[in-house]
Structure formats: C-alpha cells, structure tokens
N, C-alpha and C positions, 0 to 999 in steps of 0.2 A: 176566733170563733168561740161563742158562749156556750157552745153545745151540752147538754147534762142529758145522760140517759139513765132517765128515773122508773123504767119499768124493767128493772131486774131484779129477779126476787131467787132470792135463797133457796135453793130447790130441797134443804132439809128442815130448814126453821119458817120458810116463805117468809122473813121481812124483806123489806123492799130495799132497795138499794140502790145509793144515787153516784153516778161516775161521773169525771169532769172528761173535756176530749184527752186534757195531757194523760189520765190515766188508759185513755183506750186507747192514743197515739195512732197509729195511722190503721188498726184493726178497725176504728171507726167507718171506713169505707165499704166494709163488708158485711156490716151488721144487718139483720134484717130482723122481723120481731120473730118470736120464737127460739131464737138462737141460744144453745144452749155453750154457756163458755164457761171455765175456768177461771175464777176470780185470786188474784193471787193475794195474801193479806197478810199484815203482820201486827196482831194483838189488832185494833180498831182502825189501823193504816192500812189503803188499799195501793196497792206496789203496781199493779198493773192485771192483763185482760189476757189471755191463753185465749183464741178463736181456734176449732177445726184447721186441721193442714188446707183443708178442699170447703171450698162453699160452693152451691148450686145458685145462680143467678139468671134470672132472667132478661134478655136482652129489652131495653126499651128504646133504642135507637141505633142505629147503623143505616148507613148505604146499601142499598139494595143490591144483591149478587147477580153476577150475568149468568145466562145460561151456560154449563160448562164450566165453571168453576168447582176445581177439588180440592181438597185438602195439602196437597202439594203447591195450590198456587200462591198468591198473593198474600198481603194482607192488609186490614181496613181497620179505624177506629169503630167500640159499639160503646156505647154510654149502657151501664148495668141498673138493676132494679134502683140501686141505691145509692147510685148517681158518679158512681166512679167509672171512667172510661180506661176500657184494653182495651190492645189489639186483639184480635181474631182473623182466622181467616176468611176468604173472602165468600164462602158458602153460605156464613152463618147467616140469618134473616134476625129481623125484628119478630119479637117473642119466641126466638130458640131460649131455650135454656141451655146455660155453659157451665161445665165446670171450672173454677178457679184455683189456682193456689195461692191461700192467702197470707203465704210466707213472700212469696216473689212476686204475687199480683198479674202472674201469665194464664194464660189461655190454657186448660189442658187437655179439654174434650167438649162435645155436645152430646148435655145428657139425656 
C-alpha cells in the first residue's frame, strides 16, 4: 500500500512533513488527524513514528450487544474510526469511544 501521510507538520518549525507507511509501520492503524507523535530522525532520515501508549477511537462498526451483557462476558469484533478491527467486549455499541493500546492493539476501556 502507497500510503504517504503528508499532513504532519513540525510542531516547532511547522514544515510539513511527508512519511511513507514503512516509516509509520503498523502505528499507521491508529492515526487519526490531530495526532500528536513523535518523530524519530536522524540528520534528514526519518527512522520511524513514537504514537501515544493509548488512543481514543471511536467505534464505527460492531454487532449489536444483547441486553445483559457486562464487561465480564464475551467478546466481539468492532472495526475503529480508522479502519482497524479489535476485539471488545460485548457491551460496546457502534459509536462508543474505546480506549486502545497502541503498543499491543487491545481493548482497554470505554472512555
């Protein structure tokens, strides 16, 4: 995939700054605009993408929960804002917000 995310900008000098996906590797799942990351560099080499431990995602698709479901039961796939699918438990709706770990890519609350 040819992916370039060209709207990041320097947050002391604001030039803009163009990533290919191998530099964002698999952090690219979790991007959303806003996002403020760490850019790692060396001299004009960009080495790779530092994202937050946690991102907040909004759910855009999941199976609907039955009534009666806790946080102790089940769980079900939910596809997030930005198109990457975890599981969750089976409580969560379409447009909860979740919190993620975007180290391990798990479920870790409804924020």
């Amino acid at each position: 995939m040819g992916l370039a995310i060209d709207d990041i900008r320097d947050s002391e000098t604001f030039d803009q700054i163009t990533l290919s996906q191998g530099a964002l590797g698999e952090s690219v799942k979790y991007l959303k605009p806003d996002t403020e990351v760490l850019v790692m560099r060396h001299d004009d080499e960009i080495l790779g993408v530092d994202l937050p431990n946690t991102m907040e995602l909004s759910v855009s698709k999941t199976d609907p929960g039955l009534r009666g479901d806790t946080a102790s039961g089940g769980s079900k796939p939910a596809t997030l804002e930005t198109g990457v699918v975890i599981t969750v438990p089976l409580f969560i709706s379409e447009g909860d917000v979740v919190r993620v770990d975007t180290r391990t890519g798990k479920y870790l609350e409804r924020a």
